[in-house]
Backbone and ligand atoms as CSV (ligand in chain L), in Angstrom:
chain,resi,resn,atom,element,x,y,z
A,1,UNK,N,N,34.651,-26.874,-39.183
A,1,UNK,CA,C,34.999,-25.897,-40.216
A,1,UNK,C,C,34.587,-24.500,-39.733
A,2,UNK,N,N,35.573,-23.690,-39.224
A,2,UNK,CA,C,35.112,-22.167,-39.185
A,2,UNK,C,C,34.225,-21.384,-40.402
A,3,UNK,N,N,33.673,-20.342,-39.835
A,3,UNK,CA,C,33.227,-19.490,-40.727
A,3,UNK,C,C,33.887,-18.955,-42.491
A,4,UNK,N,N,35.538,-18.784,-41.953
A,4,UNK,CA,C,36.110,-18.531,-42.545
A,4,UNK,C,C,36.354,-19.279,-43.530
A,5,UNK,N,N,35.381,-20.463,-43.246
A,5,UNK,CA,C,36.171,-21.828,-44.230
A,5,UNK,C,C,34.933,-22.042,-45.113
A,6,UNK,N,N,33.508,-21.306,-44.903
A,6,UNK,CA,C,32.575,-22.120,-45.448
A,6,UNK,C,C,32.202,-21.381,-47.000
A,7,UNK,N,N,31.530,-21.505,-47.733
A,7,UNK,CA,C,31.611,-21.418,-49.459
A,7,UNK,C,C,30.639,-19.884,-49.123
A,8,UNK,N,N,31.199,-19.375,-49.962
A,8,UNK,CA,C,30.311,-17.844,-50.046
A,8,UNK,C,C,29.480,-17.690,-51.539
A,9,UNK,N,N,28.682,-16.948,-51.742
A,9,UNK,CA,C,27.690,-17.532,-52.725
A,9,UNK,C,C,28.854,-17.150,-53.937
A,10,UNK,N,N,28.218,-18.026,-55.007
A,10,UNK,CA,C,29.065,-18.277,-55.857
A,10,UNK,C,C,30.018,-19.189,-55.813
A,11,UNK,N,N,30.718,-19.207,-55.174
A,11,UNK,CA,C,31.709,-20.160,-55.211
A,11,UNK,C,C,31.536,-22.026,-55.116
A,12,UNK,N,N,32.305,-22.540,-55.986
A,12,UNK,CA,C,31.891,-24.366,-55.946
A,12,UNK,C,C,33.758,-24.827,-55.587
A,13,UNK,N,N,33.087,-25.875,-54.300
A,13,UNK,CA,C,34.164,-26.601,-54.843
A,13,UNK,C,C,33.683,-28.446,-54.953
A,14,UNK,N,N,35.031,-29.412,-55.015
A,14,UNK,CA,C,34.722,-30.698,-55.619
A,14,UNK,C,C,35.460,-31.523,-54.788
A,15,UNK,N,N,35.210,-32.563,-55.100
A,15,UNK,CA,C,35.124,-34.050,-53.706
A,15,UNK,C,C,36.817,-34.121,-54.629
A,16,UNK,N,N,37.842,-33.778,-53.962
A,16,UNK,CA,C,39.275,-33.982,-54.634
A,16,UNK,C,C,39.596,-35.270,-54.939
A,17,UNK,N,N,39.920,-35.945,-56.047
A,17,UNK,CA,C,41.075,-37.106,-55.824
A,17,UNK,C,C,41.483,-37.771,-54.537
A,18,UNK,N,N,41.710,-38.862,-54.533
A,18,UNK,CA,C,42.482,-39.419,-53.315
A,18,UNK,C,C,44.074,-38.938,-53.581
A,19,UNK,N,N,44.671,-38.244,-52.463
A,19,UNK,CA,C,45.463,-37.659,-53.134
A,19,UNK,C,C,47.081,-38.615,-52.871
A,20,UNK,N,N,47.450,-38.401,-54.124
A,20,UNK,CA,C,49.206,-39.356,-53.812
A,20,UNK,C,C,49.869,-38.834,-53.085
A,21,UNK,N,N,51.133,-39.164,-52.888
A,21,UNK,CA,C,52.755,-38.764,-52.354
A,21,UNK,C,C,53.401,-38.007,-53.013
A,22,UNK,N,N,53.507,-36.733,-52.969
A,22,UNK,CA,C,54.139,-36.366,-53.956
A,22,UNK,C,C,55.796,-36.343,-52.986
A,23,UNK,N,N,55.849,-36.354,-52.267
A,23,UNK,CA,C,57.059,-36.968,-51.636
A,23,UNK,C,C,57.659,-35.540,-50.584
A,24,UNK,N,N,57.056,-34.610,-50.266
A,24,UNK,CA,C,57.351,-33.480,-49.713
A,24,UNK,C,C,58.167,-33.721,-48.116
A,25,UNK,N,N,58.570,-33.146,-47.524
A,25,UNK,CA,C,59.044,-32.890,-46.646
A,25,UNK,C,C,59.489,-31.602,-45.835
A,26,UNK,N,N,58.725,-31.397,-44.799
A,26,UNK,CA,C,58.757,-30.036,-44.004
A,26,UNK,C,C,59.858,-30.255,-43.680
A,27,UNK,N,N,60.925,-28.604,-44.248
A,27,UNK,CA,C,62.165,-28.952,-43.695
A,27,UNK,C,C,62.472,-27.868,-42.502
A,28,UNK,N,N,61.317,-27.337,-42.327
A,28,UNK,CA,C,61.091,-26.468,-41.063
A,28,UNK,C,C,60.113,-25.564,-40.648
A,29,UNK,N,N,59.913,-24.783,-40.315
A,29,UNK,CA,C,59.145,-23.771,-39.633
A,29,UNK,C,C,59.417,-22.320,-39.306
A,30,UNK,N,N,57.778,-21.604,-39.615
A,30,UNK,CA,C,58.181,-20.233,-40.126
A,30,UNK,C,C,57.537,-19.737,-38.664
A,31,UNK,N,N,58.054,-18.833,-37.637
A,31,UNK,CA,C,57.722,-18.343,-36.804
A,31,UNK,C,C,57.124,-16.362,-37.365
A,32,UNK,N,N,55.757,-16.447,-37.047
A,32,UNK,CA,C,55.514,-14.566,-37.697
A,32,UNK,C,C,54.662,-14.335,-36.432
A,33,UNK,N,N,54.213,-13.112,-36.292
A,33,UNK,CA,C,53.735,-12.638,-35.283
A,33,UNK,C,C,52.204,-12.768,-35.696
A,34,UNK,N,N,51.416,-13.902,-36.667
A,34,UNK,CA,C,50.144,-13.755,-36.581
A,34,UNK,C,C,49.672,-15.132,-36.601
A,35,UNK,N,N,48.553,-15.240,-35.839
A,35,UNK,CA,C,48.070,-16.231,-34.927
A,35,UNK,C,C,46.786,-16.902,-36.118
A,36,UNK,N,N,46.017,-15.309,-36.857
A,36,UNK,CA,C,44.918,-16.085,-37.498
A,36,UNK,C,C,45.127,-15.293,-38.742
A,37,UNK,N,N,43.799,-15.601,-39.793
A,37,UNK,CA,C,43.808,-15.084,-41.125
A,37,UNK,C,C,43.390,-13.887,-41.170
A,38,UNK,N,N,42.873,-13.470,-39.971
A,38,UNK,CA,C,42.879,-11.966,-40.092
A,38,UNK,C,C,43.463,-10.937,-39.817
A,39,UNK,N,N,44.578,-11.459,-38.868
A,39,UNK,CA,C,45.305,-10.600,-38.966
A,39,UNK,C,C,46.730,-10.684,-39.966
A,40,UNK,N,N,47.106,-11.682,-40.751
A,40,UNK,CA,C,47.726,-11.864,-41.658
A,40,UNK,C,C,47.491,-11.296,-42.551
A,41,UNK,N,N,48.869,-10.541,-43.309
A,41,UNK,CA,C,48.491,-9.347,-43.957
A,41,UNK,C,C,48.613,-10.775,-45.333
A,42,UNK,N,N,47.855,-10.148,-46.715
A,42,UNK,CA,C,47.687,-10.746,-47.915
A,42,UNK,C,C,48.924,-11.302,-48.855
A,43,UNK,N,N,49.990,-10.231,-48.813
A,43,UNK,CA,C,51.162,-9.979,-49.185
A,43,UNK,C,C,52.200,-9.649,-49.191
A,44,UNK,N,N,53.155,-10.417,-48.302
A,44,UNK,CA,C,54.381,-9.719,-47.811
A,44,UNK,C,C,55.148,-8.487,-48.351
A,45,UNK,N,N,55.160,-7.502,-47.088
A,45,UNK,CA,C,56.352,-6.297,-47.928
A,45,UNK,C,C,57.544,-6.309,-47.186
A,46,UNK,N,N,58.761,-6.139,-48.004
A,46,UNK,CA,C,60.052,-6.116,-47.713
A,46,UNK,C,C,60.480,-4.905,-46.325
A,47,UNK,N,N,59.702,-4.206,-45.942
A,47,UNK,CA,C,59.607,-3.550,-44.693
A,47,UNK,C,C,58.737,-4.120,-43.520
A,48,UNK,N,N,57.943,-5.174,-43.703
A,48,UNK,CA,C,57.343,-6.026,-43.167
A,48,UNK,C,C,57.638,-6.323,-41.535
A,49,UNK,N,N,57.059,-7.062,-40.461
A,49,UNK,CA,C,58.079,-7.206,-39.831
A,49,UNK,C,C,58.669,-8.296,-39.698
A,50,UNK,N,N,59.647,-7.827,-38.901
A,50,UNK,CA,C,60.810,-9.272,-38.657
A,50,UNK,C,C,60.150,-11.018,-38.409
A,51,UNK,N,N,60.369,-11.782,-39.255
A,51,UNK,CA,C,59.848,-13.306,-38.900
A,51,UNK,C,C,61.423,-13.659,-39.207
A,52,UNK,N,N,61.014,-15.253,-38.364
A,52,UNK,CA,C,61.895,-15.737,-38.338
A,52,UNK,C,C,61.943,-17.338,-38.860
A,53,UNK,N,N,62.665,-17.913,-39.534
A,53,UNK,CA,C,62.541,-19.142,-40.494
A,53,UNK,C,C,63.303,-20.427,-39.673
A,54,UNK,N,N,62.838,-20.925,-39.440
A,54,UNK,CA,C,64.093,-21.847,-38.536
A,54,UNK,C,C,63.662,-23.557,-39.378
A,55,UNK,N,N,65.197,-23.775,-39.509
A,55,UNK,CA,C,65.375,-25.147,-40.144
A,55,UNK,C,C,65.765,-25.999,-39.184
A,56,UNK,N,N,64.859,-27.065,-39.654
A,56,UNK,CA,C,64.935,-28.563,-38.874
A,56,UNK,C,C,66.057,-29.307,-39.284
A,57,UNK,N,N,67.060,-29.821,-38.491
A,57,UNK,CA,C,68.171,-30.737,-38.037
A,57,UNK,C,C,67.160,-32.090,-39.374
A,58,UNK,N,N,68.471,-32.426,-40.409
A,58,UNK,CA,C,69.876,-32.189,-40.499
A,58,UNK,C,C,69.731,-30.889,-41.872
A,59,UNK,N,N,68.714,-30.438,-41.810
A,59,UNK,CA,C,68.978,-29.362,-43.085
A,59,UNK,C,C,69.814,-28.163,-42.614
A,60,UNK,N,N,70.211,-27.784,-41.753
A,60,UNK,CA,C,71.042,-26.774,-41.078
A,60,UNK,C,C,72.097,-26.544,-42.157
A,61,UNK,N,N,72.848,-27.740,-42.235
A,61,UNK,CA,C,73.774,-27.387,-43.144
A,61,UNK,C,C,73.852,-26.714,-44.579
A,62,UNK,N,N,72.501,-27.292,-44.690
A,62,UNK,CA,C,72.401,-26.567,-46.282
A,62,UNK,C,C,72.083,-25.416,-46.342
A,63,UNK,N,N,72.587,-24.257,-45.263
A,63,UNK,CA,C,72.250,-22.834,-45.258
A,63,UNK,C,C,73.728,-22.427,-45.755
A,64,UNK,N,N,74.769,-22.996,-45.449
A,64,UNK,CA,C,76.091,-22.655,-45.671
A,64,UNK,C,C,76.020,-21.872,-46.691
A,65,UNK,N,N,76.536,-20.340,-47.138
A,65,UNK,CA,C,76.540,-19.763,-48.010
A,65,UNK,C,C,75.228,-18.538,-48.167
A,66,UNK,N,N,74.358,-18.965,-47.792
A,66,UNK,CA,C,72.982,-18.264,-47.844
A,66,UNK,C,C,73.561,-16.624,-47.295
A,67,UNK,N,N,73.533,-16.458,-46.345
A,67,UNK,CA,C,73.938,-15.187,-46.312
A,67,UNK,C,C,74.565,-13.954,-47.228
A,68,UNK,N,N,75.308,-14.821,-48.020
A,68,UNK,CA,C,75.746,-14.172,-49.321
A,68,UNK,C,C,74.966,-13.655,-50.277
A,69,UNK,N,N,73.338,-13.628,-49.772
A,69,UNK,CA,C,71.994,-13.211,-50.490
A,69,UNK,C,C,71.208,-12.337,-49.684
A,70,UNK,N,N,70.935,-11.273,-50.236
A,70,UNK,CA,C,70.117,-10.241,-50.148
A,70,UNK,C,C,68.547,-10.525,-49.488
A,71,UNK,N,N,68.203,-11.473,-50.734
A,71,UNK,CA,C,66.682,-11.941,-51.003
A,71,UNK,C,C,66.623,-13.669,-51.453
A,72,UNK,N,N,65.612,-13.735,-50.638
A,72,UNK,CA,C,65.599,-15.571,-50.785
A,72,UNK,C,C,64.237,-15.876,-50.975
A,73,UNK,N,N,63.364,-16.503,-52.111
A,73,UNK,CA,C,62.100,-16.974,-52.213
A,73,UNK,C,C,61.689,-18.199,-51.049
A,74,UNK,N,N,60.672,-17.989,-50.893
A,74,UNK,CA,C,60.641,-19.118,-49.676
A,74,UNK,C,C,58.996,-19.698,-50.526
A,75,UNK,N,N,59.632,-21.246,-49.950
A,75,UNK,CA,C,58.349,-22.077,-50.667
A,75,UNK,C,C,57.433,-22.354,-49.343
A,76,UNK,N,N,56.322,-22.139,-48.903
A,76,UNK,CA,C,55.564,-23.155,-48.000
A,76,UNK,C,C,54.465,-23.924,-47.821
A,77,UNK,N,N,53.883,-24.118,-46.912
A,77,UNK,CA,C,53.062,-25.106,-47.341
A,77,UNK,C,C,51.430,-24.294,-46.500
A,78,UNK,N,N,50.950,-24.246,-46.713
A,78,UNK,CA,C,49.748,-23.048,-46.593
A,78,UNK,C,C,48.267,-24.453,-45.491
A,79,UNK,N,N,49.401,-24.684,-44.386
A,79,UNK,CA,C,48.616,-26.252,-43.807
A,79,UNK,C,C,47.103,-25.765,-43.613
A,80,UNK,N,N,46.756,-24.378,-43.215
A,80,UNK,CA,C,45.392,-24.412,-42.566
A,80,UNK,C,C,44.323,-24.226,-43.634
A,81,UNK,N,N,44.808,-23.884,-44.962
A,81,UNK,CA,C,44.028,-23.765,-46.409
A,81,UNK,C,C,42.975,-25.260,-46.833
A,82,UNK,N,N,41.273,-24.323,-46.759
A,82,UNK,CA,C,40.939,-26.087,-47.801
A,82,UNK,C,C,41.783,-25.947,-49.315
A,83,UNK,N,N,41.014,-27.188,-49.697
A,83,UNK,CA,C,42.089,-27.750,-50.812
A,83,UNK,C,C,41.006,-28.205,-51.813
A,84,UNK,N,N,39.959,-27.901,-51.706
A,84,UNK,CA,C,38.987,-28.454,-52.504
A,84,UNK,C,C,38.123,-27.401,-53.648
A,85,UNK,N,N,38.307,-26.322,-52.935
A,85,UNK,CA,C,37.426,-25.184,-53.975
A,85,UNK,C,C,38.560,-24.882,-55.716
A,86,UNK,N,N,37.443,-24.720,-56.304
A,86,UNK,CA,C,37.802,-24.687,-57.831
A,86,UNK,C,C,37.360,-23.234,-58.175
A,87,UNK,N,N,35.940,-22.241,-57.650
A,87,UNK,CA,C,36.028,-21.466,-58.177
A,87,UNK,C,C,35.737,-20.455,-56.732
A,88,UNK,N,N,36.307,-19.047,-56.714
A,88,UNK,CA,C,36.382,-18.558,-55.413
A,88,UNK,C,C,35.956,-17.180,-55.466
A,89,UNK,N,N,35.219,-16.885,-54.367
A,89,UNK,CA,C,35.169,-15.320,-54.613
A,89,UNK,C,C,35.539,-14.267,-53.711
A,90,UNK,N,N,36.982,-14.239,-53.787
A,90,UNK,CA,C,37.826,-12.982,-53.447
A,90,UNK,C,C,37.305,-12.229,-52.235
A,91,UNK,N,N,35.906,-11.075,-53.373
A,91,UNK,CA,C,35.222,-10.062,-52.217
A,91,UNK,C,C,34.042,-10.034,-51.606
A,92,UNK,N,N,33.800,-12.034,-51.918
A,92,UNK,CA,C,32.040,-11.827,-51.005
A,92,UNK,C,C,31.024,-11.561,-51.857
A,93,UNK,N,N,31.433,-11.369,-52.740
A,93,UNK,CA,C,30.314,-10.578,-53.617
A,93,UNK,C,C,29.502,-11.574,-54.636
A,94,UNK,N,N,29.746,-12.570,-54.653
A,94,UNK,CA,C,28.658,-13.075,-55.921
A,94,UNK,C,C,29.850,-13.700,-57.071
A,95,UNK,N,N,30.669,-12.515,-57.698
A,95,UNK,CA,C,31.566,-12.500,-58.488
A,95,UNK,C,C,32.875,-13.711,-58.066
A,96,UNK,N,N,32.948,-14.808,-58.943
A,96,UNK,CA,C,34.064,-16.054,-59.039
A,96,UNK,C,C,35.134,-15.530,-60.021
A,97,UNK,N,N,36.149,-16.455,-59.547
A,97,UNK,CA,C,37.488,-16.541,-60.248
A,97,UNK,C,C,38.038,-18.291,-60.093
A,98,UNK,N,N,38.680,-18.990,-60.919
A,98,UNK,CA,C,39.217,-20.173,-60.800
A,98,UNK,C,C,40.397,-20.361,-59.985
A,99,UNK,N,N,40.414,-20.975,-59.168
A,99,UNK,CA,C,41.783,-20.884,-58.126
A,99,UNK,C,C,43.117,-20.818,-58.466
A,100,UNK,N,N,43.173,-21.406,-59.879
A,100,UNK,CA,C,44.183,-20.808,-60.612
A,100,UNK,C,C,44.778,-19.408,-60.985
A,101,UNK,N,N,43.757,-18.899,-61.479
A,101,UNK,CA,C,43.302,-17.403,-61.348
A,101,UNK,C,C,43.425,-16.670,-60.179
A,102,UNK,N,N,43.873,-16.985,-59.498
A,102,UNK,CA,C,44.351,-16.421,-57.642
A,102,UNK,C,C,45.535,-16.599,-57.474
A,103,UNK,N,N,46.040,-15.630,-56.196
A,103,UNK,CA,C,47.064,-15.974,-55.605
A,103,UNK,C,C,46.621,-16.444,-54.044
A,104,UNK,N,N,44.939,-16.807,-53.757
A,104,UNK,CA,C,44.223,-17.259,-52.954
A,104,UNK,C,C,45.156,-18.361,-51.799
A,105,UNK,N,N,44.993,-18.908,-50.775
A,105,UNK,CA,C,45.714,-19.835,-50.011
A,105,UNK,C,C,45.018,-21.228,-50.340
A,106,UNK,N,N,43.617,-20.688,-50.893
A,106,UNK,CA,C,42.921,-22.166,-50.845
A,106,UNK,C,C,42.999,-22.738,-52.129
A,107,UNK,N,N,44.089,-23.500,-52.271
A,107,UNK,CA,C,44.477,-24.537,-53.932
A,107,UNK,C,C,44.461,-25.683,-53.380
A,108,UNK,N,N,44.359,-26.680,-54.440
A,108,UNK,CA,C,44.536,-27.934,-54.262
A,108,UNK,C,C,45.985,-28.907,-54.237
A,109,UNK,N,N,47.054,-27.864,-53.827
A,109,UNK,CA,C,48.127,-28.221,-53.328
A,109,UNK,C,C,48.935,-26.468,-52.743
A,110,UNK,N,N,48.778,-26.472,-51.552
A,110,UNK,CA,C,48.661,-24.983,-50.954
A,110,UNK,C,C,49.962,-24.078,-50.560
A,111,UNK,N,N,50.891,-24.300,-51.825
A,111,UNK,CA,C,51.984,-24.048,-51.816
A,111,UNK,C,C,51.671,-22.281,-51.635
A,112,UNK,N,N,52.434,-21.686,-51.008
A,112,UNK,CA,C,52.759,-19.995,-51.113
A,112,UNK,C,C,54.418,-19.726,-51.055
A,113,UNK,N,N,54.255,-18.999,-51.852
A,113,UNK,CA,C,55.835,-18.459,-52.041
A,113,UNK,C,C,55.796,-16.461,-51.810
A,114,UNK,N,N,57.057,-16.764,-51.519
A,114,UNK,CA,C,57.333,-15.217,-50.914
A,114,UNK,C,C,58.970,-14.559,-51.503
A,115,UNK,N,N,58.775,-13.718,-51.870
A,115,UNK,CA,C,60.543,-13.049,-51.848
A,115,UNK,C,C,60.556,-12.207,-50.681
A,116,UNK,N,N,61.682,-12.864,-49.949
A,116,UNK,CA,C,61.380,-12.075,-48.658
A,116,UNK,C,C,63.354,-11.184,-48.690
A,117,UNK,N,N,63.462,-10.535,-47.734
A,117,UNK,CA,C,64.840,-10.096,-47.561
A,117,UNK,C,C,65.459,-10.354,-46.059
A,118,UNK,N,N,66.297,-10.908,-46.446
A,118,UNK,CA,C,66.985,-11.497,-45.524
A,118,UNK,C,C,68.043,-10.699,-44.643
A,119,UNK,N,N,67.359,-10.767,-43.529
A,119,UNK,CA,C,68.490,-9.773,-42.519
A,119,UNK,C,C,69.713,-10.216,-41.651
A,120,UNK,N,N,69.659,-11.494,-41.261
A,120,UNK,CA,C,70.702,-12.168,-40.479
A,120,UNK,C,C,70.038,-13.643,-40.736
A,121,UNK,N,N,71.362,-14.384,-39.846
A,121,UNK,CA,C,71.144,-15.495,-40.149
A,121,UNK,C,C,71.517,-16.080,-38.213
A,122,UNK,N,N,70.687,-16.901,-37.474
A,122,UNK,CA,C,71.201,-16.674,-36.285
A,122,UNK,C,C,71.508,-18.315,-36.239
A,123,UNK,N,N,72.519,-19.446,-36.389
A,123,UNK,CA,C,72.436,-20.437,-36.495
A,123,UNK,C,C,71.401,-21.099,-37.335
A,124,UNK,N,N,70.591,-21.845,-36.813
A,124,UNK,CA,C,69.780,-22.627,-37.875
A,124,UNK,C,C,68.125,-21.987,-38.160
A,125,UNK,N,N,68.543,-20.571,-37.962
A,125,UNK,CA,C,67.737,-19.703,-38.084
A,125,UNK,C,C,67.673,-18.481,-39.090
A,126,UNK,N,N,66.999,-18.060,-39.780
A,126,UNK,CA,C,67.262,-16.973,-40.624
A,126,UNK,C,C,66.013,-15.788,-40.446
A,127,UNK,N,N,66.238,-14.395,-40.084
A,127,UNK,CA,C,65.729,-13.678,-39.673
A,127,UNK,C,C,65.257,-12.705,-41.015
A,128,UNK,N,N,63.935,-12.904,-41.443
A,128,UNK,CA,C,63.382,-12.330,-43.142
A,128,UNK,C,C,62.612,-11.117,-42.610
A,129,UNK,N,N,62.024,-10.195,-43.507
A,129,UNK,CA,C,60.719,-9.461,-43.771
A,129,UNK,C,C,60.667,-9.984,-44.958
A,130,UNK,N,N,58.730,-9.795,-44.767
A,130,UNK,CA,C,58.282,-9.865,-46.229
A,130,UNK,C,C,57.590,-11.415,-46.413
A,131,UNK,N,N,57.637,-11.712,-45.055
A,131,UNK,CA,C,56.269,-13.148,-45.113
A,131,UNK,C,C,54.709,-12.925,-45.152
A,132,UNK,N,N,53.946,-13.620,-45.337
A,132,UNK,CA,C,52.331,-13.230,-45.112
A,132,UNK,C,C,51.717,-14.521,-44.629
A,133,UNK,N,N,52.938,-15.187,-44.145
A,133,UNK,CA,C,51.937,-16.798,-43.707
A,133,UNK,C,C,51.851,-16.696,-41.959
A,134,UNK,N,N,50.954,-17.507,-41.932
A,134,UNK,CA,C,50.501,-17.318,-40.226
A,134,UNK,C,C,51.927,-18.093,-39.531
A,135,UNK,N,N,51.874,-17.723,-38.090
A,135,UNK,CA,C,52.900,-18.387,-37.321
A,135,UNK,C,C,52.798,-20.389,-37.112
A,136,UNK,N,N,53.898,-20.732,-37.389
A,136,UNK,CA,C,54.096,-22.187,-37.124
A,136,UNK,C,C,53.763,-23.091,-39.033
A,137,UNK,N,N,53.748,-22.052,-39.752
A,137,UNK,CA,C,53.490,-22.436,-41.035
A,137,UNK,C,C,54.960,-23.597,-41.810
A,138,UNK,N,N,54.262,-24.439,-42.096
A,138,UNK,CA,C,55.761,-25.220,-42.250
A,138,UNK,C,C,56.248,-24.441,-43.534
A,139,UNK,N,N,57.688,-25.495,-43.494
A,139,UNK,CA,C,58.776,-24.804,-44.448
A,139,UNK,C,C,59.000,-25.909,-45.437
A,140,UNK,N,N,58.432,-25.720,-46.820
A,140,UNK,CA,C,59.110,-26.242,-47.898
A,140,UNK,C,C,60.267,-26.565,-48.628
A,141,UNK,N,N,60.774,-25.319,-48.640
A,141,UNK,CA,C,62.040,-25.093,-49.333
A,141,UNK,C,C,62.259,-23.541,-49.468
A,142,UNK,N,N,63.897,-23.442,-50.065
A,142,UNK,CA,C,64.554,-21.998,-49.591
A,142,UNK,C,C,65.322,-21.640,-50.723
A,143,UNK,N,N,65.589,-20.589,-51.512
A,143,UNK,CA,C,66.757,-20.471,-52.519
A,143,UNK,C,C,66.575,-19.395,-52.673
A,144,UNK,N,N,67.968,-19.017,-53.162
A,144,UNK,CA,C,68.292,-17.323,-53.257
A,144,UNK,C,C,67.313,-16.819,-54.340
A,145,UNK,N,N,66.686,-15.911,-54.513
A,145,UNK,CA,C,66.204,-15.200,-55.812
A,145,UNK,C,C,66.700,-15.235,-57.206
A,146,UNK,N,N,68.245,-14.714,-56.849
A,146,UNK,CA,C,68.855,-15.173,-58.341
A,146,UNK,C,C,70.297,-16.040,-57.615
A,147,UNK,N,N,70.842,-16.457,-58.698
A,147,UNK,CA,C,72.119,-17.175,-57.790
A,147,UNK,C,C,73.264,-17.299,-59.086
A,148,UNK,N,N,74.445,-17.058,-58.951
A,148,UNK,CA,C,74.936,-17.238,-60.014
A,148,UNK,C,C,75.530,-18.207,-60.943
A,149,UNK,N,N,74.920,-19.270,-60.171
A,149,UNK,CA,C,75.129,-20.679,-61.098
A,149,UNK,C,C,73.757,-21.181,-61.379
A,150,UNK,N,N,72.302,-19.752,-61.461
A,150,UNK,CA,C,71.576,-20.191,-62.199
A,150,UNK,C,C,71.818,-20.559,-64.048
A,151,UNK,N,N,73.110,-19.882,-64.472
A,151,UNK,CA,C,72.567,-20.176,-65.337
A,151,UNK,C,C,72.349,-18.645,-66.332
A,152,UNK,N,N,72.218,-18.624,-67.756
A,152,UNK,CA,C,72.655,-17.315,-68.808
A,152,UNK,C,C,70.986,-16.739,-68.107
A,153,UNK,N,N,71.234,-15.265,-68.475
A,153,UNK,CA,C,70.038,-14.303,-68.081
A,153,UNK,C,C,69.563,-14.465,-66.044
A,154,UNK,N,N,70.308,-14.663,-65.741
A,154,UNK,CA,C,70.237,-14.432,-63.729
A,154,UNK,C,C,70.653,-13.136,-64.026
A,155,UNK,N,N,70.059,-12.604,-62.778
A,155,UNK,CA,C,70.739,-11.498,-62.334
A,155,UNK,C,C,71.153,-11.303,-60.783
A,156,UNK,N,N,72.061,-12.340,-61.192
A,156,UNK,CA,C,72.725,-12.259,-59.616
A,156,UNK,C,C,73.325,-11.263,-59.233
A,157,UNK,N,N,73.981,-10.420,-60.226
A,157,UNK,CA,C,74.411,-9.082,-59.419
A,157,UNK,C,C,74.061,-8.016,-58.771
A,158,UNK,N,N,72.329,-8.302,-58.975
A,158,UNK,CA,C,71.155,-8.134,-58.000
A,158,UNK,C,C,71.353,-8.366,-56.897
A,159,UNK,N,N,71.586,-9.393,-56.225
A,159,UNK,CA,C,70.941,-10.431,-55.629
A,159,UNK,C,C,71.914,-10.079,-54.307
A,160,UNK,N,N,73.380,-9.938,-54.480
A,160,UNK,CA,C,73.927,-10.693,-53.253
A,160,UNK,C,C,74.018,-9.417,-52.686
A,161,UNK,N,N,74.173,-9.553,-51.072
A,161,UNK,CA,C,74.381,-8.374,-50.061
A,161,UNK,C,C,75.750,-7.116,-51.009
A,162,UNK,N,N,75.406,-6.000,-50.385
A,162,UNK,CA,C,76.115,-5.179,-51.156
A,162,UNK,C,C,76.537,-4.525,-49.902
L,1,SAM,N1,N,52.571,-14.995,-50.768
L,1,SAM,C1,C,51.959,-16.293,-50.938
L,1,SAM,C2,C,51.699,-16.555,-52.405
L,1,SAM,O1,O,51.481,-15.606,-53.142
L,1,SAM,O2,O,51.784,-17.705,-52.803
L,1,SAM,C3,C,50.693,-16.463,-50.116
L,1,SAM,C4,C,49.593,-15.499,-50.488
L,1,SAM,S1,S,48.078,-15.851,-49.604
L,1,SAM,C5,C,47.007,-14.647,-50.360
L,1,SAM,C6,C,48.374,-15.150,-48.033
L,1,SAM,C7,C,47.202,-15.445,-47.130
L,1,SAM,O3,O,47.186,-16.848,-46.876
L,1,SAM,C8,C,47.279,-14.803,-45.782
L,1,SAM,O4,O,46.725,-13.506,-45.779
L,1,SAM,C9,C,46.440,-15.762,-44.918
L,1,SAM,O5,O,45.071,-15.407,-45.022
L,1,SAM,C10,C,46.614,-17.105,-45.603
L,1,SAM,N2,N,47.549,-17.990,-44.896
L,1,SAM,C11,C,48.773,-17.682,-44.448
L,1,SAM,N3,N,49.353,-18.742,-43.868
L,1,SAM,C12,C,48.478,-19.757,-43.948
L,1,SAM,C13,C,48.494,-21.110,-43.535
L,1,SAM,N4,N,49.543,-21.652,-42.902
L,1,SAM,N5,N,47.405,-21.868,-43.792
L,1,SAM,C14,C,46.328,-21.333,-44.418
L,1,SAM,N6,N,46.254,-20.055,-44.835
L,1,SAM,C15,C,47.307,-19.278,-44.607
């Protein structure tokens, strides 16, 4: 366990559940230009730089259409995060918050999501700004921001390339 990983005062965490299946599947991999947590910025910005999303064979196909979007939320899976802390403290300081209460990496299922903007699409690749996860971070899942078969109140006319 690195430094980075060990409990700072204040903070508790708990011996988790044995945990089930919830049935997930990496359907690919996020290539960014940062190696550790420190140099990973907190919060992706849409001027950000260029990463690149690449989908694993046979999900390729299900990009068909994507381009027709501006902005795409990306789900992932936050692999190098513990999973056990319940209450956390942000700035070091003494002072806790419940991991709920965060947009922290360390939850007990280490999902991070991003609205990123989508610049090209290079085959089974899609070229975003606006990630904050380290390089080789797997890939959850992908969908436009708004789409217009979300459904009354979308605002897809947001959404698609203009
Ligand atoms: N934007 C996402 C969200 O709000 O759900 C993630 C926010 S989280 C604060 C971003 C931080 O998670 C990064 O600064 C980095 O420290 C950490 N992180 C990024 N990728 C990770 C990974 N694959 N495993 C563990 N921690 C990661």
């Amino acid at each position: 366990m690195s430094e980075q990983d060990s409990l700072r005062p204040g903070e508790l965490s708990v011996a988790p559940p044995k945990a089930g299946d919830a049935g997930l599947e990496f359907i690919g991999r996020i290539h960014t230009p940062w190696a550790n947590r420190a140099d990973c910025p907190r919060h992706g910005k849409p001027d950000g730089p260029l990463c690149r999303i690449e989908l694993f064979e046979p999900w390729a196909l299900a990009l068909q259409g994507i381009e027709a979007y501006a902005r795409l939320e990306v789900l992932y899976w936050l692999d190098r995060a513990r999973r056990d802390l319940v209450q956390q403290s942000p700035k070091n300081d003494g002072r806790t918050l419940g991991s709920f209460a965060l947009r922290s990496p360390l939850r007990p299922n280490p999902i991070g999501t991003a609205v990123v903007v989508l610049e090209s699409r290079q085959g089974n690749s899609l070229l975003v700004r606006g990630l904050d996860c380290l390089d080789g971070t797997p890939l959850l899942d992908l969908k436009p921001e708004y789409c217009p078969f979300s459904g009354a109140g979308n605002a897809g006319a947001a959404n698609p390339r203009g």
